[in-house]
Chimera marker file (.cmm) of the C-alpha trace (Angstrom):
<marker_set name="trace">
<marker id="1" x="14.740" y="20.327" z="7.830" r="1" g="1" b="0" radius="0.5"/>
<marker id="2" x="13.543" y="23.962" z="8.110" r="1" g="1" b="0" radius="0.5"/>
<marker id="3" x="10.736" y="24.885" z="9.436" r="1" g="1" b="0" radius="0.5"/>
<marker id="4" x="9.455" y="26.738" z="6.827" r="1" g="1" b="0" radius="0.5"/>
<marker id="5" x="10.270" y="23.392" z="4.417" r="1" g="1" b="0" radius="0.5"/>
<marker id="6" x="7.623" y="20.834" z="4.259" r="1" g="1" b="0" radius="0.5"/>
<marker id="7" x="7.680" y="18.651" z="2.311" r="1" g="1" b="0" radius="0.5"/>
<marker id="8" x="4.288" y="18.449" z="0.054" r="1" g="1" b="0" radius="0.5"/>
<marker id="9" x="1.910" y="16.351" z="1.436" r="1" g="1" b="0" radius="0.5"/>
<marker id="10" x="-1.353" y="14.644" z="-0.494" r="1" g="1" b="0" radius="0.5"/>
<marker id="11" x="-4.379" y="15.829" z="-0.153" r="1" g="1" b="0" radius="0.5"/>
<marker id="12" x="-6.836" y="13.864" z="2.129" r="1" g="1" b="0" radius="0.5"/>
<marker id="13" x="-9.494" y="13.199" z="-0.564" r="1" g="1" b="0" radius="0.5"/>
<marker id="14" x="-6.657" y="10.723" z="-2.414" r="1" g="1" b="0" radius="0.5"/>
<marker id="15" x="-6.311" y="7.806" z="0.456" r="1" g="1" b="0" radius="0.5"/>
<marker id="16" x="-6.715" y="4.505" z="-0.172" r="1" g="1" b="0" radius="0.5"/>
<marker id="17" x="-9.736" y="2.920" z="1.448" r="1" g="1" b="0" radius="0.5"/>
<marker id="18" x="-7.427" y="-0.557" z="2.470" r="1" g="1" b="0" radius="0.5"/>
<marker id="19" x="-10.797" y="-2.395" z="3.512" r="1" g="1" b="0" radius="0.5"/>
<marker id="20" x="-11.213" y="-4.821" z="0.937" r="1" g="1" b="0" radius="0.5"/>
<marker id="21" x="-8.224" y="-4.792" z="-1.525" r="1" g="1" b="0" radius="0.5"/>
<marker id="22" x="-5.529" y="-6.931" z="-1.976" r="1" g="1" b="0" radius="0.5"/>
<marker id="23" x="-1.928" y="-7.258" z="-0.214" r="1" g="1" b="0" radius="0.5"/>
<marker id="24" x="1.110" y="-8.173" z="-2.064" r="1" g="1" b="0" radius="0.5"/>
<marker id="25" x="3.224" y="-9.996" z="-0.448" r="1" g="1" b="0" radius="0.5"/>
<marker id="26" x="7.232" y="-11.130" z="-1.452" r="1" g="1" b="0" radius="0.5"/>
<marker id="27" x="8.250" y="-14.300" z="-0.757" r="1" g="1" b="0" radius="0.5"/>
<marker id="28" x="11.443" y="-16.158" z="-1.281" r="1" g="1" b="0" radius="0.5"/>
<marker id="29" x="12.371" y="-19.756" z="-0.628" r="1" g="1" b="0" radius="0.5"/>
<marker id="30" x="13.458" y="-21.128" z="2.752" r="1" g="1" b="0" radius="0.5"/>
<marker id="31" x="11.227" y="-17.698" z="4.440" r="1" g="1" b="0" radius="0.5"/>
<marker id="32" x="10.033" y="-17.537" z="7.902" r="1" g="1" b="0" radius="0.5"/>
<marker id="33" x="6.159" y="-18.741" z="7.970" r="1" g="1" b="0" radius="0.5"/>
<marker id="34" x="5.798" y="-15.533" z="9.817" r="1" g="1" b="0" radius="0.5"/>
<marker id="35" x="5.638" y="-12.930" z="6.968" r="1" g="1" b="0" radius="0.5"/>
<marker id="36" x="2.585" y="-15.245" z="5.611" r="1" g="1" b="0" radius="0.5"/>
<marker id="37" x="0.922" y="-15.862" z="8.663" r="1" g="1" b="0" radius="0.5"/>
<marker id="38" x="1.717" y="-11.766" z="9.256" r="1" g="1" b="0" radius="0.5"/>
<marker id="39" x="0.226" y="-11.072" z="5.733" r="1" g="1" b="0" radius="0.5"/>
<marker id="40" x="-3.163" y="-13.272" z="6.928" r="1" g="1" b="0" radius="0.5"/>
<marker id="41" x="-3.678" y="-11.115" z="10.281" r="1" g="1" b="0" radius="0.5"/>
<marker id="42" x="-3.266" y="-8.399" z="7.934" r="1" g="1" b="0" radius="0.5"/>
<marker id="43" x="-5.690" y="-9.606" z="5.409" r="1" g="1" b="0" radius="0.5"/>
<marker id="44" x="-8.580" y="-10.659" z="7.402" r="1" g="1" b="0" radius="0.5"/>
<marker id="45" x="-8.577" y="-7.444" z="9.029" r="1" g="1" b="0" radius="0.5"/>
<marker id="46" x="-8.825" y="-5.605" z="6.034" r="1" g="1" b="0" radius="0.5"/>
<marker id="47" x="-11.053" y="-7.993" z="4.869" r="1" g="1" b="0" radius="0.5"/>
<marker id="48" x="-8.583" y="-8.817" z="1.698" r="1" g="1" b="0" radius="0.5"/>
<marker id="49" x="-6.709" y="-11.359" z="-0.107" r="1" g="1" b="0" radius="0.5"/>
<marker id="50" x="-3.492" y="-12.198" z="-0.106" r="1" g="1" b="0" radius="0.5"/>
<marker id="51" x="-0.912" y="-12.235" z="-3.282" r="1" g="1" b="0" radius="0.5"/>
<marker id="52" x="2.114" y="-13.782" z="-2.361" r="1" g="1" b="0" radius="0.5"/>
<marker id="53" x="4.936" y="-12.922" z="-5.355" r="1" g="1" b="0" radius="0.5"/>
<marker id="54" x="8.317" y="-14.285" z="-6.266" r="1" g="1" b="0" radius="0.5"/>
<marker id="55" x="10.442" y="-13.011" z="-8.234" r="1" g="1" b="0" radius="0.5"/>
<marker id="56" x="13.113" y="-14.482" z="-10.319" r="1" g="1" b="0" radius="0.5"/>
<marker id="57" x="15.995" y="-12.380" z="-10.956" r="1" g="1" b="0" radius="0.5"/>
<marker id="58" x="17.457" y="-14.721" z="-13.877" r="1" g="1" b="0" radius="0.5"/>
<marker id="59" x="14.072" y="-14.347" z="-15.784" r="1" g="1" b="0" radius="0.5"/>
<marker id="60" x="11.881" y="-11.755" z="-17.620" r="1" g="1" b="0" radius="0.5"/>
<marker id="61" x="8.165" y="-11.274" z="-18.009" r="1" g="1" b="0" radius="0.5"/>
<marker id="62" x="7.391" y="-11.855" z="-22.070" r="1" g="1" b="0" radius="0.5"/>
<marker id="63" x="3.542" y="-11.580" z="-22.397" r="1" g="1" b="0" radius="0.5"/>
<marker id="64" x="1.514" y="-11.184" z="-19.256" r="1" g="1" b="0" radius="0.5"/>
<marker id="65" x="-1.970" y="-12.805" z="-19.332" r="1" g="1" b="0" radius="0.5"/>
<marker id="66" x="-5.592" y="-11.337" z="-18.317" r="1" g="1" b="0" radius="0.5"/>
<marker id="67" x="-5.688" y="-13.088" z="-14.701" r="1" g="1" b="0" radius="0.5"/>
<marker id="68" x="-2.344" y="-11.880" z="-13.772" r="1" g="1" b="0" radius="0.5"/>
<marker id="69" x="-0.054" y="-15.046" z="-14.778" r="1" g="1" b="0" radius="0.5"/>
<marker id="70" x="2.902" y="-14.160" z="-17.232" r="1" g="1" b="0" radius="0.5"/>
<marker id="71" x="4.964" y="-16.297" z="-19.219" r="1" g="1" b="0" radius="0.5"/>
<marker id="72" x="8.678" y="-15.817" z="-18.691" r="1" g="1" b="0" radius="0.5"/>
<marker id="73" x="11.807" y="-16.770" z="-20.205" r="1" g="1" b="0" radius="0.5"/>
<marker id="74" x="15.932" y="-16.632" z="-18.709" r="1" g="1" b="0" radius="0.5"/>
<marker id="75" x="17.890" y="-13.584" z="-19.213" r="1" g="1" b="0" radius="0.5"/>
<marker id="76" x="20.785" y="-15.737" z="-20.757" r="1" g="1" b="0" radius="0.5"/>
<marker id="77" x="18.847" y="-18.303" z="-23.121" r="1" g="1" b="0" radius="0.5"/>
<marker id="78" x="22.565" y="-20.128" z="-23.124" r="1" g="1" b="0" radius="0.5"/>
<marker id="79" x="21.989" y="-21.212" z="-19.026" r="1" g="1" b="0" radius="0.5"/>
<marker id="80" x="18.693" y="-21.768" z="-19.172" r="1" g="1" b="0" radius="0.5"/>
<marker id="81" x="17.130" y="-24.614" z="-17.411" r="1" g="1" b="0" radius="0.5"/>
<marker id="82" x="13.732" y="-25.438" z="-15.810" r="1" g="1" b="0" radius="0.5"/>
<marker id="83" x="15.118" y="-25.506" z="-12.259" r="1" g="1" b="0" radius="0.5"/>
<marker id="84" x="12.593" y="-22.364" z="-11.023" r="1" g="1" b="0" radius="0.5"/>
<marker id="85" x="10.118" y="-24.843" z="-11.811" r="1" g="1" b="0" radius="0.5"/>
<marker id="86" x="11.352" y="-26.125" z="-8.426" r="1" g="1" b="0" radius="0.5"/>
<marker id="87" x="11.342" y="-23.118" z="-7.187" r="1" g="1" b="0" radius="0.5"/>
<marker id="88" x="8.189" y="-22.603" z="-7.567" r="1" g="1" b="0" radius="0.5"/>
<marker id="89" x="6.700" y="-25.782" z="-6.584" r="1" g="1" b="0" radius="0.5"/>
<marker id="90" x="8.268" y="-25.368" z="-3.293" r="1" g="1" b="0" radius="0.5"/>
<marker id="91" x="6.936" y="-21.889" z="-2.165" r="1" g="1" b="0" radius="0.5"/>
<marker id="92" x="3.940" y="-23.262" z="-3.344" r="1" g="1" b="0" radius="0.5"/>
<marker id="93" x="3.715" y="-26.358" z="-1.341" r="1" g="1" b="0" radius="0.5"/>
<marker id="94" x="5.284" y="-24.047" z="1.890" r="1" g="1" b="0" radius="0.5"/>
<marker id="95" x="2.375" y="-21.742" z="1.271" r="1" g="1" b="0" radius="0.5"/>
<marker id="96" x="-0.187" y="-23.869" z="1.267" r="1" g="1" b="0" radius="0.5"/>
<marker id="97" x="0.874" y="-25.715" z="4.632" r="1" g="1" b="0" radius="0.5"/>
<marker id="98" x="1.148" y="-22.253" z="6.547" r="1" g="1" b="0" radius="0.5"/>
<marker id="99" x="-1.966" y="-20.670" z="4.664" r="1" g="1" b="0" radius="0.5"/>
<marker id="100" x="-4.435" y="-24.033" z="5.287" r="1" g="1" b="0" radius="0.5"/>
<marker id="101" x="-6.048" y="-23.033" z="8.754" r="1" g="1" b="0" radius="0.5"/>
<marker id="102" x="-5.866" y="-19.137" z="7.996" r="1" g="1" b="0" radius="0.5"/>
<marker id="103" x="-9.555" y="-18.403" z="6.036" r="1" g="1" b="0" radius="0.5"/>
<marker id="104" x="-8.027" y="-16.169" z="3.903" r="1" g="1" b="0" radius="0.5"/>
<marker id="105" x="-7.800" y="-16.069" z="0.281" r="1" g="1" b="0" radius="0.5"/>
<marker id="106" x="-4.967" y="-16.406" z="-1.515" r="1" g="1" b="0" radius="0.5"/>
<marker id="107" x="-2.947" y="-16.639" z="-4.784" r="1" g="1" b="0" radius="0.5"/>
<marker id="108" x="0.581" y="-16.985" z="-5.786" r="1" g="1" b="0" radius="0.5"/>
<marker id="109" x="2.490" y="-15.181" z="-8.769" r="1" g="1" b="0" radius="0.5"/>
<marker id="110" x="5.894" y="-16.639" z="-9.733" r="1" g="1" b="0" radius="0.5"/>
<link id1="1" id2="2" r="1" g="1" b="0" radius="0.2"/>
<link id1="2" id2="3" r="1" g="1" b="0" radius="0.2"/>
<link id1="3" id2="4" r="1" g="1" b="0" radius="0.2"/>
<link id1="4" id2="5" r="1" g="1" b="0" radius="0.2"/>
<link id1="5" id2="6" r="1" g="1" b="0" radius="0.2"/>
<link id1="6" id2="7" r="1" g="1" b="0" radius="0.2"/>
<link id1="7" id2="8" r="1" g="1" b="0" radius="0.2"/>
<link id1="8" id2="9" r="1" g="1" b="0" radius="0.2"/>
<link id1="9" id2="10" r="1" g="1" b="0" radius="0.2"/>
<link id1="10" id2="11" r="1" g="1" b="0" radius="0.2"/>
<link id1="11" id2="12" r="1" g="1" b="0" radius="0.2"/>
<link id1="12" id2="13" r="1" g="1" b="0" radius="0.2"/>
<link id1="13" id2="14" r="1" g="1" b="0" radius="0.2"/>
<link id1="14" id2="15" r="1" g="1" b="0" radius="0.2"/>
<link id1="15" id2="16" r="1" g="1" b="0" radius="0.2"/>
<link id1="16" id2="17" r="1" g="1" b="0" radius="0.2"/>
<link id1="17" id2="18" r="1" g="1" b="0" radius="0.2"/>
<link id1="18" id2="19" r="1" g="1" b="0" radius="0.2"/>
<link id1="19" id2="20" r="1" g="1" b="0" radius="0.2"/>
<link id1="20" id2="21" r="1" g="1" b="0" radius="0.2"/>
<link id1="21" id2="22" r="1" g="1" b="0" radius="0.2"/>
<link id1="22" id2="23" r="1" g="1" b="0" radius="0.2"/>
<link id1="23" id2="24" r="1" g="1" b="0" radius="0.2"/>
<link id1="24" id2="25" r="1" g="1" b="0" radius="0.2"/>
<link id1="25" id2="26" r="1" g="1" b="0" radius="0.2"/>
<link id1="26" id2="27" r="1" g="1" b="0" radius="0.2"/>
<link id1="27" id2="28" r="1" g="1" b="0" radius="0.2"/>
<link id1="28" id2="29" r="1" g="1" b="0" radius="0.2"/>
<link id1="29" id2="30" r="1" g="1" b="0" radius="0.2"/>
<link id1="30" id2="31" r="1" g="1" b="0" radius="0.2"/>
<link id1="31" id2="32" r="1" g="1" b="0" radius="0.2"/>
<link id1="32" id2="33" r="1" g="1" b="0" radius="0.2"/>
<link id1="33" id2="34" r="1" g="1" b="0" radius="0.2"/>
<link id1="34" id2="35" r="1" g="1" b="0" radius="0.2"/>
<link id1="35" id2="36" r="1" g="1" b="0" radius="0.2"/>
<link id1="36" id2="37" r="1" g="1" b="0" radius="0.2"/>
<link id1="37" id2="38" r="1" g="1" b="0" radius="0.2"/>
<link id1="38" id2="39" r="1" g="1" b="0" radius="0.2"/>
<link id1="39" id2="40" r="1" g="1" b="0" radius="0.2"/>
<link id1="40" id2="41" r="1" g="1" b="0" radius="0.2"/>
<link id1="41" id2="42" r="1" g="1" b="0" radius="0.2"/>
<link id1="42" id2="43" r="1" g="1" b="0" radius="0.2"/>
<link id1="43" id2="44" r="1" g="1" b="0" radius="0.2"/>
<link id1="44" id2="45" r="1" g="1" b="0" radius="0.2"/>
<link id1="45" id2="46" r="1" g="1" b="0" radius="0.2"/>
<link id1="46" id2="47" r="1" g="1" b="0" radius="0.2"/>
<link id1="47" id2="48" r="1" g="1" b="0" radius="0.2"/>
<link id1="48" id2="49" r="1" g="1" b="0" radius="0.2"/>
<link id1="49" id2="50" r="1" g="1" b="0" radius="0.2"/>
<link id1="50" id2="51" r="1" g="1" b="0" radius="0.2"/>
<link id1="51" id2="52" r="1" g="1" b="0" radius="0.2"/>
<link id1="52" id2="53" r="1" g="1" b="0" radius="0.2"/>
<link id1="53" id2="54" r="1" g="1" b="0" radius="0.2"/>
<link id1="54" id2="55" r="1" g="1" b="0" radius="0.2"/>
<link id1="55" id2="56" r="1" g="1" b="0" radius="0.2"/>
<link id1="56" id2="57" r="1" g="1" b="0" radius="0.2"/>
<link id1="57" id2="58" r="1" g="1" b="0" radius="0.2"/>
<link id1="58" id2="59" r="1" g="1" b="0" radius="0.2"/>
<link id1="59" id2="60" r="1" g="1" b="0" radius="0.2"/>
<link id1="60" id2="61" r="1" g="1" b="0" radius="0.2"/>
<link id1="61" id2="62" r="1" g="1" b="0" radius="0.2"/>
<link id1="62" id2="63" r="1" g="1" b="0" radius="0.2"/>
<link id1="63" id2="64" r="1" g="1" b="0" radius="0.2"/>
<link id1="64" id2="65" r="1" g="1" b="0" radius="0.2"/>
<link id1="65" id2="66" r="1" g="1" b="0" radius="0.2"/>
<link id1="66" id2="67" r="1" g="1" b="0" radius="0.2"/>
<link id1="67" id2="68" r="1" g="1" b="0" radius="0.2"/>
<link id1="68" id2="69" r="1" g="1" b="0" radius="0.2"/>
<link id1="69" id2="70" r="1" g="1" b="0" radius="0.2"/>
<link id1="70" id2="71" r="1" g="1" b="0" radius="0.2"/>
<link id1="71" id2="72" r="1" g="1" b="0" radius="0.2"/>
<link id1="72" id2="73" r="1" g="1" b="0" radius="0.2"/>
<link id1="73" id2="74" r="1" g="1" b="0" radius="0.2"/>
<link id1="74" id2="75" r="1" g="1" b="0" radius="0.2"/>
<link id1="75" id2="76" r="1" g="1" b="0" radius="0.2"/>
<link id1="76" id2="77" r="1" g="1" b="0" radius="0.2"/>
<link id1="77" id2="78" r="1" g="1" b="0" radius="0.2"/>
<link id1="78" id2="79" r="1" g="1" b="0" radius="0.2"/>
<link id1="79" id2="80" r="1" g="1" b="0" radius="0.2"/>
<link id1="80" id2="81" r="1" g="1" b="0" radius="0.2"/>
<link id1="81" id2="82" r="1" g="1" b="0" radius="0.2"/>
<link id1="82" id2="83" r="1" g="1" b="0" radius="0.2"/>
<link id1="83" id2="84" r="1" g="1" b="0" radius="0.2"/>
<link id1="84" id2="85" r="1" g="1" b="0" radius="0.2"/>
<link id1="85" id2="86" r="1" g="1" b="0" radius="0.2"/>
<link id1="86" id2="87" r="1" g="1" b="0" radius="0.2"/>
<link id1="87" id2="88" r="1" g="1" b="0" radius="0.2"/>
<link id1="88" id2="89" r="1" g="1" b="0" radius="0.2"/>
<link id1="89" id2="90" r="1" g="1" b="0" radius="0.2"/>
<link id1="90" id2="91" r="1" g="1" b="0" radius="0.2"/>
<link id1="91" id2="92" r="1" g="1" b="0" radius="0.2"/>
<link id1="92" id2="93" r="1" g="1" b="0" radius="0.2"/>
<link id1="93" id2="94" r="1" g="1" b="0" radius="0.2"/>
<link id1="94" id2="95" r="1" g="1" b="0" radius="0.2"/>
<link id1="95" id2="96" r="1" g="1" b="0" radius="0.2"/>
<link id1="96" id2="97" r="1" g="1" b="0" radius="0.2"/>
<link id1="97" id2="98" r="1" g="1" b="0" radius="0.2"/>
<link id1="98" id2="99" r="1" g="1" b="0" radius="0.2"/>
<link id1="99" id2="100" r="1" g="1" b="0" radius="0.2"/>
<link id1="100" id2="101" r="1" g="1" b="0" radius="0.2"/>
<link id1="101" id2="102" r="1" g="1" b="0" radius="0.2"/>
<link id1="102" id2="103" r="1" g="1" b="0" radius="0.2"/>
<link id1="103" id2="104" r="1" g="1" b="0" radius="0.2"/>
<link id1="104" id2="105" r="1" g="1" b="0" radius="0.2"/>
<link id1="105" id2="106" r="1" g="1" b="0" radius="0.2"/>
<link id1="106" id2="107" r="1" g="1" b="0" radius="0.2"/>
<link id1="107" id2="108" r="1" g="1" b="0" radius="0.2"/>
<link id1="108" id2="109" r="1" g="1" b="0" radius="0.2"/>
<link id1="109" id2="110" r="1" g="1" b="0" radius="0.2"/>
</marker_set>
């Protein structure tokens, strides 16, 4: 790049203060406990909570809810099935082991 080419840059007055807000976090099944326990060391220094999100390809978000939960359906109503319900259950339940000794708050969006 040119010296004379920078690229624009925002102005200081519109950082984000991180102290205090929340950290999204991706998680798919069969994941290394490390990005969670990574996303607590994170959190408690910013003093935040964690949302840990998965998300389902094969689905759609059809009405999303005041708290943050949606309700989804398949892509292809012709293959659907109820098998993320496993899905889900299981990053839930590997979540909660690897979150239970980390005093950090936490939620889960599938």
């Amino acid at each position: 790049m040119a010296a004379d080419r920078v690229p624009p840059q925002p102005d200081p007055s519109r950082l984000t203060h991180f102290g205090g807000s929340p950290i999204v976090v991706g998680v798919v099944p069969q994941q290394s406990p490390l990005v969670a326990l990574t996303a607590a060391s994170l959190a408690r220094g910013t003093h935040g909570e964690i949302y840990f999100a998965h998300v389902d390809t094969t689905r759609y978000a059809e009405q999303e809810y005041p708290d943050g939960t949606v309700a989804h359906l398949p892509l292809n109503p012709d293959t659907a099935d109820d098998s993320w319900q496993d899905v889900e259950e299981a990053l839930i339940e590997a979540l909660t082991t690897v979150m239970r000794d980390q005093d950090v708050g936490w939620q889960f969006r599938y």
